[in-house]
Backbone as CSV, one residue per row, in Angstrom:
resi,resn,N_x,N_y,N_z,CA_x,CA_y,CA_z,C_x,C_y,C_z
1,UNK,-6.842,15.856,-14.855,-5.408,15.633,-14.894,-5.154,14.168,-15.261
2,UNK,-4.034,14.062,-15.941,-3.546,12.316,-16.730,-2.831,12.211,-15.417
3,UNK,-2.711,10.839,-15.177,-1.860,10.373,-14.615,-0.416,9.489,-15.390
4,UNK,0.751,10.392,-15.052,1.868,10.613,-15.593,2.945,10.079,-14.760
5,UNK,4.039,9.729,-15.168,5.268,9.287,-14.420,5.442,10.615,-13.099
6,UNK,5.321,12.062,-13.715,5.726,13.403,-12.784,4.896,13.436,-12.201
7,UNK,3.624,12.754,-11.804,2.492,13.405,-11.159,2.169,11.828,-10.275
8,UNK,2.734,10.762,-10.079,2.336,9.570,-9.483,3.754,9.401,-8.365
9,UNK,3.465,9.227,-7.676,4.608,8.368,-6.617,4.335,6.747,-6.683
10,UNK,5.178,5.968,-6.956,5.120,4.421,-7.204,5.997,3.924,-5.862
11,UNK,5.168,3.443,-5.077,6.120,2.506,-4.315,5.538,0.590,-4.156
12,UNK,6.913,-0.123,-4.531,6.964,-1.276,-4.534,6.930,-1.892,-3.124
13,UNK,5.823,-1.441,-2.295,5.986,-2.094,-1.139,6.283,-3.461,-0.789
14,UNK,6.726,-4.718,-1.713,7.049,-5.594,-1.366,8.756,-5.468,-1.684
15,UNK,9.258,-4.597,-2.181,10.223,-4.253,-2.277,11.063,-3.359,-1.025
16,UNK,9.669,-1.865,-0.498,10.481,-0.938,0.288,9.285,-0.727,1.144
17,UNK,9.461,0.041,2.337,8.622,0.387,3.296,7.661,1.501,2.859
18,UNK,6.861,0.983,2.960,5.827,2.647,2.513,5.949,4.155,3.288
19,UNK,6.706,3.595,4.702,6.795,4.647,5.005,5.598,5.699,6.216
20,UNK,6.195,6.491,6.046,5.139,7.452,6.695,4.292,8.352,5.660
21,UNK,2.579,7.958,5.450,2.033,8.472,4.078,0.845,9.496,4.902
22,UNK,1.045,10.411,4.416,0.406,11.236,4.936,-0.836,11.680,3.585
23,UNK,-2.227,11.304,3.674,-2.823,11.582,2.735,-3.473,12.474,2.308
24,UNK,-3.553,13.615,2.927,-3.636,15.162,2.708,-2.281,15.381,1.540
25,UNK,-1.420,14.930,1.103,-0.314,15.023,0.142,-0.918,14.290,-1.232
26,UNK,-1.642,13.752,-1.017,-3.006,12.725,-2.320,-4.073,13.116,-2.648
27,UNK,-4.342,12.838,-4.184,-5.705,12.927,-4.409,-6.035,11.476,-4.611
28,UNK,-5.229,10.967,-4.375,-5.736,9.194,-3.896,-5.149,7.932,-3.998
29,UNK,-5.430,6.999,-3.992,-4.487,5.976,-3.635,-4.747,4.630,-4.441
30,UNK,-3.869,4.077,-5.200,-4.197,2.727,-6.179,-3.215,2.070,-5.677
31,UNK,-4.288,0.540,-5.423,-3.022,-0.896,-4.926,-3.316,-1.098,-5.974
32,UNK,-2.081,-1.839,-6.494,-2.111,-2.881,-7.945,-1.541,-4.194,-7.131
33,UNK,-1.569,-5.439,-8.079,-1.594,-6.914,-7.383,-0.138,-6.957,-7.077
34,UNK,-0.171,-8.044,-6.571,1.414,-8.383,-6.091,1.618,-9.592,-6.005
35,UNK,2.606,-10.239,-5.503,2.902,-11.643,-6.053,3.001,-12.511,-4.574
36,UNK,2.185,-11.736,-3.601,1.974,-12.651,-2.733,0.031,-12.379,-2.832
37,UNK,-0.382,-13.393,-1.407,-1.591,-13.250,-1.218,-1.735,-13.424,0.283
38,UNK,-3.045,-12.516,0.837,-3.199,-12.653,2.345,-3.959,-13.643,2.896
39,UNK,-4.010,-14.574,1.673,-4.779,-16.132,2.317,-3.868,-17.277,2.424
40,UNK,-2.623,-16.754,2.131,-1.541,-17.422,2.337,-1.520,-17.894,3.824
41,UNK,-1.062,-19.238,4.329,-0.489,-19.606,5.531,0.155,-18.726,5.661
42,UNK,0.249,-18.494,6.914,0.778,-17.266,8.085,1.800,-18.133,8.023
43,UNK,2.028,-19.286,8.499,3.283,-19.613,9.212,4.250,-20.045,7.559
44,UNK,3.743,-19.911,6.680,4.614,-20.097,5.557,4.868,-19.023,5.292
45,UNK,4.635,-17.836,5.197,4.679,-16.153,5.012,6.506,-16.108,5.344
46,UNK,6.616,-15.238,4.310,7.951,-14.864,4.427,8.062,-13.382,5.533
47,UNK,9.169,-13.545,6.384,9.035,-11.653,6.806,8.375,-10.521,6.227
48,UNK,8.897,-10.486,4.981,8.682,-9.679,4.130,6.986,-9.051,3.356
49,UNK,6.697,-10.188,3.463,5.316,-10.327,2.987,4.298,-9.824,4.298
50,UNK,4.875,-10.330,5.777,4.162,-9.949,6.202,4.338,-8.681,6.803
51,UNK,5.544,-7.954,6.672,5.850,-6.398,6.652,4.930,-5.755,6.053
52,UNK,4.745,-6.128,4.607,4.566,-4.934,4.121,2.376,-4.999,3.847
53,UNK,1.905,-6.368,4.348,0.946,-6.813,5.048,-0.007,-5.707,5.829
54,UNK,1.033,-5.345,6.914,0.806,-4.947,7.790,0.987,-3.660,7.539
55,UNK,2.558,-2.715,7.293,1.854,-1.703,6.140,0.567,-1.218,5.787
56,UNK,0.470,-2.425,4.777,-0.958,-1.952,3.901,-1.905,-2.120,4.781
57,UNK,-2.047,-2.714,5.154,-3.218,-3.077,6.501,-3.796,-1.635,6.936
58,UNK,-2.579,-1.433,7.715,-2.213,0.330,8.257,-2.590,1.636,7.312
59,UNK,-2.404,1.512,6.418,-2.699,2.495,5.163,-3.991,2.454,4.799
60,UNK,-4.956,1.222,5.086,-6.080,1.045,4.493,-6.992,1.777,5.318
61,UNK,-6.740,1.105,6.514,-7.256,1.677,7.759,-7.317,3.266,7.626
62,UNK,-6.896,3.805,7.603,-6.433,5.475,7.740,-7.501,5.911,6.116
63,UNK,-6.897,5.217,4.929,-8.400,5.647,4.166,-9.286,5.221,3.840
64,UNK,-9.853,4.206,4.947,-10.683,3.641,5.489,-11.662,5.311,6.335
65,UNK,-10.724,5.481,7.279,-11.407,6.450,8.214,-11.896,7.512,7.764
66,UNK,-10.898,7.814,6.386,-10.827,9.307,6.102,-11.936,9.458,4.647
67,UNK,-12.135,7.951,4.538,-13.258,7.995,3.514,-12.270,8.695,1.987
68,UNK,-11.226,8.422,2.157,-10.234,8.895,1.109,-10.709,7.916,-0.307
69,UNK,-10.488,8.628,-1.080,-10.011,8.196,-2.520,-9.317,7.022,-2.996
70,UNK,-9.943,5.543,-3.454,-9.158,4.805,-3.064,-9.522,3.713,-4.410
């Protein structure tokens, strides 16, 4: 299968919350870069950055465990 606009879900997590991702709904999962970094000073970190941080953090973890597609 191509990967197509109808067949991908895109979320801008520095934009929106990822949410609740349930990965039994995936055949797998691509981070692309973003315009922060996690070697950034903490105490310079915007909210935002470290929302969605933590997020991904959370998401990794899980297909981390599940040995998912990644």
């Amino acid at each position: 299968m191509c990967l197509t606009p109808e067949n991908v879900r895109r979320i801008r997590i520095e934009k929106e919350s990822i949410g609740a991702i349930h990965l039994e709904d995936y055949s797998g999962v691509l981070v692309g870069g973003g315009p922060s970094n996690v070697s950034d000073d903490e105490t310079k970190k915007p909210d935002n950055q470290k929302r969605f941080e933590n997020e991904l953090k959370g998401l990794l973890t899980k297909i981390t465990e599940k040995d998912f597609h990644f």
